[in-house]
N, C-alpha and C positions, 0 to 999 in steps of 0.2 A: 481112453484114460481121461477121466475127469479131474481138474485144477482148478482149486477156490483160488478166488482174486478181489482185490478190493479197485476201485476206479477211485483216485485221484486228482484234484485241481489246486495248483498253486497258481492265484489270480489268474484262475480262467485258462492256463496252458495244463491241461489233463493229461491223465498216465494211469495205464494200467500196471498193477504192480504186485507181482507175487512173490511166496516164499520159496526159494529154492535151498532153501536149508533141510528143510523140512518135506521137500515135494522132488520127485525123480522128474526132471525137463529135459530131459535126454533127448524126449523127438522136439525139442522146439526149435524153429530153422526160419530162412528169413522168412520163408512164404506164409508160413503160419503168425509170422509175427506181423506182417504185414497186412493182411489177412482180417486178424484178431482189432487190429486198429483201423479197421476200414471201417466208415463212417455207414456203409448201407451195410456191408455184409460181417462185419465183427461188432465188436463192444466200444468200438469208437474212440478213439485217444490219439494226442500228439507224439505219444511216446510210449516206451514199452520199457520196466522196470522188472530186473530181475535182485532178491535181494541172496546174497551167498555167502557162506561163511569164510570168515577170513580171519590167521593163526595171528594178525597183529592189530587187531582191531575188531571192533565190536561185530560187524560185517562189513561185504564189499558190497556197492550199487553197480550193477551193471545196468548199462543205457543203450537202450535202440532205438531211433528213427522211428517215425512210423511207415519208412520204407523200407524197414526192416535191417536195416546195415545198422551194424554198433556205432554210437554217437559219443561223441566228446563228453566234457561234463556241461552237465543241466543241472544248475544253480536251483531254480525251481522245481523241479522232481525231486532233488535232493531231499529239500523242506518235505513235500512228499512219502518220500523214501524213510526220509527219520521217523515222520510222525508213525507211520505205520508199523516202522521197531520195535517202536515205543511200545503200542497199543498189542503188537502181538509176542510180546517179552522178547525180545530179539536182544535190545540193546537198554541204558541204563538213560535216564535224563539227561544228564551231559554224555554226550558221546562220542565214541571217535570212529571214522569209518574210510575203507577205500572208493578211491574212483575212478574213473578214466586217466586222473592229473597227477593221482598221489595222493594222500592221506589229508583228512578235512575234521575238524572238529563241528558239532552240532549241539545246539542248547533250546530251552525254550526262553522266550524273550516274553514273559506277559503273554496276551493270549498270542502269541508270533513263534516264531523261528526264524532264530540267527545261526547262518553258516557260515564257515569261514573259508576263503577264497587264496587260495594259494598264491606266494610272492608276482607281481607283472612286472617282467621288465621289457617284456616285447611290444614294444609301441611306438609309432613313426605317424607322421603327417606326408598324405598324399594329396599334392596340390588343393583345396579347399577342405580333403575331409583328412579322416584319422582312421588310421587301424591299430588295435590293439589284440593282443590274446590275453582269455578272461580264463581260460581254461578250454574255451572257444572260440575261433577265429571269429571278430567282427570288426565291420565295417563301419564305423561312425558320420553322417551327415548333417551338420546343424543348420538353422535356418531357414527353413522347413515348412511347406505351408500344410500342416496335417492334415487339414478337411479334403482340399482339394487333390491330394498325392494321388496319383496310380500308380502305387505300390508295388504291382507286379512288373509290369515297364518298367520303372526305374531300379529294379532289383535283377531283372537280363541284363541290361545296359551295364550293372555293374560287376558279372559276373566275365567281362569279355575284358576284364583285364586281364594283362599276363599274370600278374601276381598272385591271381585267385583261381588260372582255367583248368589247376588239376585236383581240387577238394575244395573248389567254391568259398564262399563265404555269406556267413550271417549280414543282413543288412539293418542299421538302427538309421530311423530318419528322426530327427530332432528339432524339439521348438521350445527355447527359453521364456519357462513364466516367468519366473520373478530370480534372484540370485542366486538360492540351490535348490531349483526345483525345475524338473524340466521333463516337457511332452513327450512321450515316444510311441513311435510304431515299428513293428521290428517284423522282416519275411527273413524266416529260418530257412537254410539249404534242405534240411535234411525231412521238412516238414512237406517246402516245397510252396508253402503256403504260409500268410499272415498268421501270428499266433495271440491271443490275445495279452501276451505278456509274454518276456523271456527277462530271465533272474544274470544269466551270465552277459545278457545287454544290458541290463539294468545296469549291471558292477560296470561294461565296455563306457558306458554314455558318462556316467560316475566320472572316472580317469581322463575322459576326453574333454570334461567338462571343466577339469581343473587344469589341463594342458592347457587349454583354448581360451578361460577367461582369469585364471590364478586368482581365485575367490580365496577368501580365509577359512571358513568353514568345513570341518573335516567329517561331512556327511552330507548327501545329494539325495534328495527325494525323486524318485521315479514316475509319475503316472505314467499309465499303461491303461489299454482298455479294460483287463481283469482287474485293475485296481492299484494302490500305492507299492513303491520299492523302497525300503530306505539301503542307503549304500554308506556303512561307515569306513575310512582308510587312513592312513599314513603316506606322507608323498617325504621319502626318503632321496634326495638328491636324484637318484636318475632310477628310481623303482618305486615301487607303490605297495606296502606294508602293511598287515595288521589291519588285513578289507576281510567287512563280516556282510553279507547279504539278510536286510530281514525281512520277512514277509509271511503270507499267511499260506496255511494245508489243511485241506477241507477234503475230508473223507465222506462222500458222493452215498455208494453203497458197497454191498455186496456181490461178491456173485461165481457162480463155475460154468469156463470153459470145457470141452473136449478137444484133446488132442490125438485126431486121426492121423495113420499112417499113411 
């Protein structure tokens, strides 16, 4: 059976992402999905986007790994996910859609996409660093010498906490430019691997950023190796309100898989 698919990059973290509204994916499994994202033997992506129809919203995104196991939400696939709606009449310019977290609104922002990040109130400080959930468990680090990091050692190291050894956690390492702006490198669980950008660390670094230094400004710039995040929020006494993620979705190509039995 052959499956059209479009390849996706939101700053540089890619996704393969098709229509299952429209398309029977009955045999897709994780092997195939795995598989399909593999860098020598598939079409190569951080992630795998299924888009499906959903009775209270414009559609759902479904998210996998490129280890083929269903994944949290991805802030950046999202952007992604929408734009590709858009362009295959799926969904309307302002949109609303589901996700792994519950229901998210999506817009176009100028030549961007801003998504909206469901209410955080999960977040705590462990001894020097921060963890928050963005809609994805992560790990926050600040202070951070970027160039020099070995990112994959210091990303075991932190998975040997008790808090994190039965579904792991996202690692963001951090280096403050200037007041709302700030470095990041981030190794996803699920990836396994550095990603050149992740949107729901972007929003994590955001939140940890206003814990850690209580700046005025209610929007945080992200660099990332794929490029800028802006992160705009509300810090509501003890939760964080009214967070839009924006950033860019750059439709790569074309293209059909087959799905053998």
């Amino acid at each position: 059976m052959k499956v059209s698919f479009s390849k996706y990059h939101g700053n540089g973290n890619d996704f393969i992402i098709v229509d299952g509204i429209n398309n029977s994916l009955t045999d897709i499994n994780h092997d195939k999905i795995q598989t399909l994202c593999d860098r020598r033997t598939g079409v190569g992506a951080d992630g795998f986007i299924i888009i499906k129809s959903n009775m209270d919203s414009d559609y759902e995104m479904v998210y996998y790994n490129c280890d083929g196991k269903i994944g949290s939400f991805c802030g950046n696939g999202a952007r992604c996910a929408y734009d590709f709606s858009i362009k295959n009449g799926i969904s309307k310019n302002i949109s609303k859609f589901k996700a792994h977290d519950g229901f998210h609104s999506a817009s176009f922002s100028g030549d961007k996409i801003s998504i909206s990040i469901n209410e955080v109130n999960n977040f705590k400080k462990i001894g020097m660093n921060y963890f928050v959930d963005t809609g994805s468990p992560h790990l926050v680090m600040f202070n951070q010498d970027l160039e020099k990091l070995k990112i994959e050692d210091e990303f075991i190291k932190s998975q040997v906490n008790n808090l994190f050894k039965d579904d792991g956690v996202n690692v963001n390492f951090v280096s403050r430019k200037n007041n709302n702006t700030f470095l990041a490198r981030t190794f996803e669980r699920g990836v396994n691997a550095e990603t050149l950008s992740c949107g729901t660390g972007a929003v994590a670094i955001a939140i940890c950023a206003k814990l850690k230094y209580d700046f005025q400004n209610k929007w945080v710039n992200i660099v990332t190796k794929g490029g800028d995040l802006t992160v705009n929020f509300k810090k509501d006494n003890s939760k964080f309100i009214d967070i839009f993620l924006e950033g860019n979705a750059k439709r790569v190509f074309d293209g059909t898989f087959y799905l053998w039995r």
